[in-house]
C-alpha positions in Angstrom: -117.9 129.8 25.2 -121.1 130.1 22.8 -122.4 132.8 20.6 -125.3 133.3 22.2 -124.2 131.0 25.0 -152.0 117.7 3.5 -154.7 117.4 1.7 -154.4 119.2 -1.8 -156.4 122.4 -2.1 -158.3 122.6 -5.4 -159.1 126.5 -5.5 -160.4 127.3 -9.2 -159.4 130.3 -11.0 -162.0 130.5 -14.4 -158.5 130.8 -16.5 -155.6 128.9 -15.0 -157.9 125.8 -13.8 -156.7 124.4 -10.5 -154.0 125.9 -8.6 -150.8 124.2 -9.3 -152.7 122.9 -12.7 -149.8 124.3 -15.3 -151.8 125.7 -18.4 -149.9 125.1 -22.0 -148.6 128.7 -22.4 -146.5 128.2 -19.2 -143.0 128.3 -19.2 -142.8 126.1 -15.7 -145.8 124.6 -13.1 -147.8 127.4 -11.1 -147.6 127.2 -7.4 -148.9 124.1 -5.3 -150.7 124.6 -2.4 -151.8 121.8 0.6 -153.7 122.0 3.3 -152.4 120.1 6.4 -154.9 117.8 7.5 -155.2 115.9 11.6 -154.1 112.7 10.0 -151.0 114.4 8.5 -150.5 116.4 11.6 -146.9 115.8 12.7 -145.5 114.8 9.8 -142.1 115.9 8.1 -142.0 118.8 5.7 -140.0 116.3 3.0 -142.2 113.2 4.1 -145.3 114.6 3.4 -144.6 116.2 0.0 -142.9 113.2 -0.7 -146.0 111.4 -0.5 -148.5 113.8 -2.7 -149.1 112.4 -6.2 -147.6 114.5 -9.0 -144.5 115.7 -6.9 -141.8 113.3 -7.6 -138.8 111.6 -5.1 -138.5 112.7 -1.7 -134.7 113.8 -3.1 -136.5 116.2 -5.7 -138.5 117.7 -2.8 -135.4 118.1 -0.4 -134.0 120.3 -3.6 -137.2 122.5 -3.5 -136.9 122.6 0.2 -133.0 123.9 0.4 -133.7 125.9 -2.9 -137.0 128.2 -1.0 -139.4 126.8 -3.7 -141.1 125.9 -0.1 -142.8 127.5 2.7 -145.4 126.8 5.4 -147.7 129.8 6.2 -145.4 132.2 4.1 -142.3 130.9 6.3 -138.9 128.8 4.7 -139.0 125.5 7.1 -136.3 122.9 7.3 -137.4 119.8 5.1 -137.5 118.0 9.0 -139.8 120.7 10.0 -142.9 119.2 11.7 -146.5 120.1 10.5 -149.5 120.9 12.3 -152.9 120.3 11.4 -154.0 123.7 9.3 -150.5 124.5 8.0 -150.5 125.6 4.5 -147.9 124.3 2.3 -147.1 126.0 -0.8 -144.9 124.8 -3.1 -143.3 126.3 -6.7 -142.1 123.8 -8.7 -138.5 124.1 -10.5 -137.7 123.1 -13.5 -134.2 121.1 -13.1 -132.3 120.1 -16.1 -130.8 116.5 -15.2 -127.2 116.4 -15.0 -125.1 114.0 -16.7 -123.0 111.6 -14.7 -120.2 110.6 -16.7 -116.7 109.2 -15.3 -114.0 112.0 -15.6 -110.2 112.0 -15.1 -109.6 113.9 -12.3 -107.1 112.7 -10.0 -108.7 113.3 -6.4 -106.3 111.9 -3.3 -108.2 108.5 -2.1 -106.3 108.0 2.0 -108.2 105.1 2.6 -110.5 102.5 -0.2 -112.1 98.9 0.9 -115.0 97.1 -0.9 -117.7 99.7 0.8 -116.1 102.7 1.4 -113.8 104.7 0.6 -112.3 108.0 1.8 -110.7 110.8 -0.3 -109.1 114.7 0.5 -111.0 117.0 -1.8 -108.7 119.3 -3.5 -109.6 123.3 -2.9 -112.5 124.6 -5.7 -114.0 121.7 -5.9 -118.0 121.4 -5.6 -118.7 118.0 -4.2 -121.7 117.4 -6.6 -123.4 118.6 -9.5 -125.5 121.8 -9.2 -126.4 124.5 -11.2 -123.2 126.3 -13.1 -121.4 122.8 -11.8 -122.3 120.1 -14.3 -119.0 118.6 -14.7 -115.6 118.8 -12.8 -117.0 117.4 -9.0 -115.9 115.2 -6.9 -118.7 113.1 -7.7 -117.3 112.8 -11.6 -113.9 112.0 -10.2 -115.3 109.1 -7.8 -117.7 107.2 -10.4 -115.3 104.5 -11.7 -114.7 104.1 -7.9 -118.4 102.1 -7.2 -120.1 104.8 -5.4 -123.4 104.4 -4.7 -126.4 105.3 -2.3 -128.3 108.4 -1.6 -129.4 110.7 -4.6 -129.3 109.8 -7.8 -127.2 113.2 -8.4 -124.8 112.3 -5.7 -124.5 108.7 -5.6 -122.3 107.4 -2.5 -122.1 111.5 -1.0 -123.0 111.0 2.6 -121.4 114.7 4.0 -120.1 117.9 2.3 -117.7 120.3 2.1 -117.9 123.9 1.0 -116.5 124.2 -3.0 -113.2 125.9 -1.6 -112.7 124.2 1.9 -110.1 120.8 1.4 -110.3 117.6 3.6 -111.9 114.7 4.1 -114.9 113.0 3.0 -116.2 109.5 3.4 -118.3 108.1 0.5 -120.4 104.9 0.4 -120.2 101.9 -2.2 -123.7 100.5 -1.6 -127.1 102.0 -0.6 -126.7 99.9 3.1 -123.6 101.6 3.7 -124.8 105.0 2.9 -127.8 104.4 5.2 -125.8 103.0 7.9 -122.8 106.3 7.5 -126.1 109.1 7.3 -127.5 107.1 10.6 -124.2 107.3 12.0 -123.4 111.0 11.2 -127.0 111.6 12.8 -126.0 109.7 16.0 -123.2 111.8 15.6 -120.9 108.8 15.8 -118.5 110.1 13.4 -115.9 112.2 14.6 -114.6 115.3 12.1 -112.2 117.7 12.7 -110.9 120.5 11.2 -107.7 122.8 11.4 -109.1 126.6 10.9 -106.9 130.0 10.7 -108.5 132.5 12.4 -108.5 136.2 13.0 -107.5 137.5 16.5 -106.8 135.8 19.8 -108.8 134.0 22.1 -109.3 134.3 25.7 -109.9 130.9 26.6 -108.1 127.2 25.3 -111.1 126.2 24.2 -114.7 126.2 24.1 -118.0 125.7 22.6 -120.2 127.6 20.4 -123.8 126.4 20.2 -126.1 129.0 18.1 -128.8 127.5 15.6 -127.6 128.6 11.4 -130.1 129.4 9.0 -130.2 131.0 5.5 -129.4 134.8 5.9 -132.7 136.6 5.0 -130.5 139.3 3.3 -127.5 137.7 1.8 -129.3 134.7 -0.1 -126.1 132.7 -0.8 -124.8 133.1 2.8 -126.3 131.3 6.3 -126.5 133.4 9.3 -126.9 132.8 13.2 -130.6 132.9 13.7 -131.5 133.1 10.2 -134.5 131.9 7.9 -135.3 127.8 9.3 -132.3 128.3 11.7 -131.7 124.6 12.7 -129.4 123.8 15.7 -125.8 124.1 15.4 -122.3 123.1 18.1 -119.0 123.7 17.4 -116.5 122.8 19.3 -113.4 124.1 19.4 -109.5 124.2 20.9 -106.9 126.3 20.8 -103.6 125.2 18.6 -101.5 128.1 18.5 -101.2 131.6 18.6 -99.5 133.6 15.4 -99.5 136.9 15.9 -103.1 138.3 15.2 -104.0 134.8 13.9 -105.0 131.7 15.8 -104.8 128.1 14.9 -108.0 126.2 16.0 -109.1 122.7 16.1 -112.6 122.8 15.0 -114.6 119.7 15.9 -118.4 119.9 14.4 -121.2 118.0 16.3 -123.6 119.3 13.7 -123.2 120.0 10.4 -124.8 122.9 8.8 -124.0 124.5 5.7 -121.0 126.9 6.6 -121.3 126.1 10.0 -117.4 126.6 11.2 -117.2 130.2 9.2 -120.5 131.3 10.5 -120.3 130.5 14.1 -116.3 132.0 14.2 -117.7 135.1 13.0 -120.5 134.9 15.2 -117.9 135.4 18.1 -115.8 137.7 16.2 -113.0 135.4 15.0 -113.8 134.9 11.2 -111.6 132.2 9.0 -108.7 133.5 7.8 -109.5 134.4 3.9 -113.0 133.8 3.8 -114.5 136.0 0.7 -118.1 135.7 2.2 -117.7 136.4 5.8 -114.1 137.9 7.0 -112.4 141.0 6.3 -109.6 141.6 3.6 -107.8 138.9 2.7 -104.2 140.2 3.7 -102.4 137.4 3.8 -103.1 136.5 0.2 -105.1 133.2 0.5 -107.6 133.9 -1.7 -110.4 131.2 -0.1 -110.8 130.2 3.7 -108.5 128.7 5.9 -110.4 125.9 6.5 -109.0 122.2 5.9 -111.1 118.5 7.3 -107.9 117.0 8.5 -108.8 114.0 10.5 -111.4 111.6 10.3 -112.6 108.9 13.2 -115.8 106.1 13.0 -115.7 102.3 13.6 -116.7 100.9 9.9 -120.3 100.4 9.1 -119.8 96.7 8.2 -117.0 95.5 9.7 -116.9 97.8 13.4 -113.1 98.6 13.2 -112.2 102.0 14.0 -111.0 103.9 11.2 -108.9 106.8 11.5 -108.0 109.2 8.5 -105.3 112.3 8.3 -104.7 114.5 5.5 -101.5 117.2 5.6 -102.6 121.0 5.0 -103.0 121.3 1.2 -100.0 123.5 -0.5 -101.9 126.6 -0.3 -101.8 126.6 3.5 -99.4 125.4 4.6 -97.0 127.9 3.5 -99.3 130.4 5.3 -99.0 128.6 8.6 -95.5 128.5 7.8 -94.6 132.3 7.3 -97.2 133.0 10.3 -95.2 130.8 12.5 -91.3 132.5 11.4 -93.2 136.1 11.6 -94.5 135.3 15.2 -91.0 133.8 16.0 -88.9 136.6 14.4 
């Protein structure tokens, strides 16, 4: 089944100076703007601002990237977009307060722990990192005493996410090598993640794949749609667990990973997660955030090659759901 089966530009203005030159009664830097040239021609979006003077880490220009402080000819690209020789870059630079990374006590379930990895179940409203209006109380807090490391300096040892209110399971690294060698594996899509999803209605197949590119929805800011803005490829695959009533059980197995990749493409074919505020109907059964748990876990260890298998149970606030589905459909 499927959805739908540079070289820096110094242009002078007589009162600002330079573009991108920030004058002393700004508030935050004007715009940047780059002209591709033929020796940068086929370079990544992130690699080549990465490399202009004045713009800080790669990491810093992802940010500006996912937050749309970036375009090319006028258009929001992917940060592994690939230029052309012509392409105008602009860039407007954000201010970002750093975020404090201080050890908290919050008890977050670790299933599996060795000297370079470990792999916890995020508990339900928790953001995975620090962002703006989440300085404190992420998983990233919760994990410092643990010797994560690797990968941004705001998310030290975060190799994958999960949305703020979706549970499951994470790996994160101990050591810049492992990071690399877990991000190279989840781009050889070596790791295997799998998710149990309630979902509206019934299907008429057992299972299935749905393969439509996500991208940021040019209406809804905060919410990705098929086909949206920088729509990068997506694949879901899925199987059918059980049938409750109007409700299905699915096994959701991702092949990509986009941002809200499982709620968007079950909406796409008009099944959306059970309880999802940004993309389903009314919430009738009461759960008050998606129906969406990472339950299982496969990849042979980045050090050692042993397979590793993880399983975390539904999370209290679901499985009572699954439960009363389950006696409704029988009674």
């Amino acid at each position: 089944m499927s959805a739908l089966t540079g070289e820096h530009a110094p242009d002078r203005d007589p009162t600002t100076g330079p573009v991108g030159e920030a004058t002393a009664d700004r508030d935050r830097p004007g715009p940047l703007e780059f002209v591709v040239s033929e020796e940068d021609a086929g370079s990544r979006l992130d690699m080549f601002l990465g490399s202009r003077p004045g713009l800080g880490s790669r990491s810093q220009v992802a940010r500006w990237i996912r937050s749309g402080a970036v375009t090319v000819d006028g258009v929001r690209r992917a940060k592994s977009h690939l230029l052309s020789p012509g392409d105008r870059v602009m860039v407007e630079p954000v201010e970002e307060a750093p975020f404090a990374l201080v050890p908290e006590e919050i008890a977050v379930p670790i299933l599996y722990e060795d000297e370079w990895l470990l792999v916890v179940d995020k508990p339900a409203g928790m953001p995975v990192h620090p962002s703006r209006g989440h300085s404190a109380g992420t998983l990233v807090h919760a994990l410092l005493g643990h010797g994560v490391a690797g990968g941004e300096d705001f998310r030290p040892g975060v190799v994958h996410r999960l949305d703020k209110d979706t549970t499951g399971l994470l790996v994160v690294a101990k050591s810049a090598e492992v990071h690399r060698r877990l991000v190279a594996m989840m781009s050889r899509r070596e790791v295997d993640r799998r998710y149990l999803v309630l979902v509206h209605g019934r299907f008429a197949c057992e299972s299935g794949t749905i393969e439509a590119p996500v991208g940021r929805d040019p209406v809804r800011r905060k919410s990705m749609a098929v086909g949206g803005a920088a729509a990068r490829e997506a694949r879901t695959h899925f199987s059918v667990l059980e049938v409750l009533g109007d409700y299905t059980l699915v096994e959701a197995r991702l092949e990509t990973g986009r941002t809200h990749q499982i709620r968007v493409h079950f909406l796409a074919i008009g099944h959306p997660v059970a309880g999802d505020p940004t993309y389903a109907r009314r919430d009738v059964l009461g759960l008050g955030r998606q129906f969406l748990h990472s339950y299982r876990l496969t990849f042979l260890h980045p050090i050692t090659g042993e397979s590793v298998e993880v399983e975390a149970p539904l999370p209290p606030d679901l499985a009572p759901v699954l439960d009363r589905l389950r006696g409704h459909a029988g009674g």
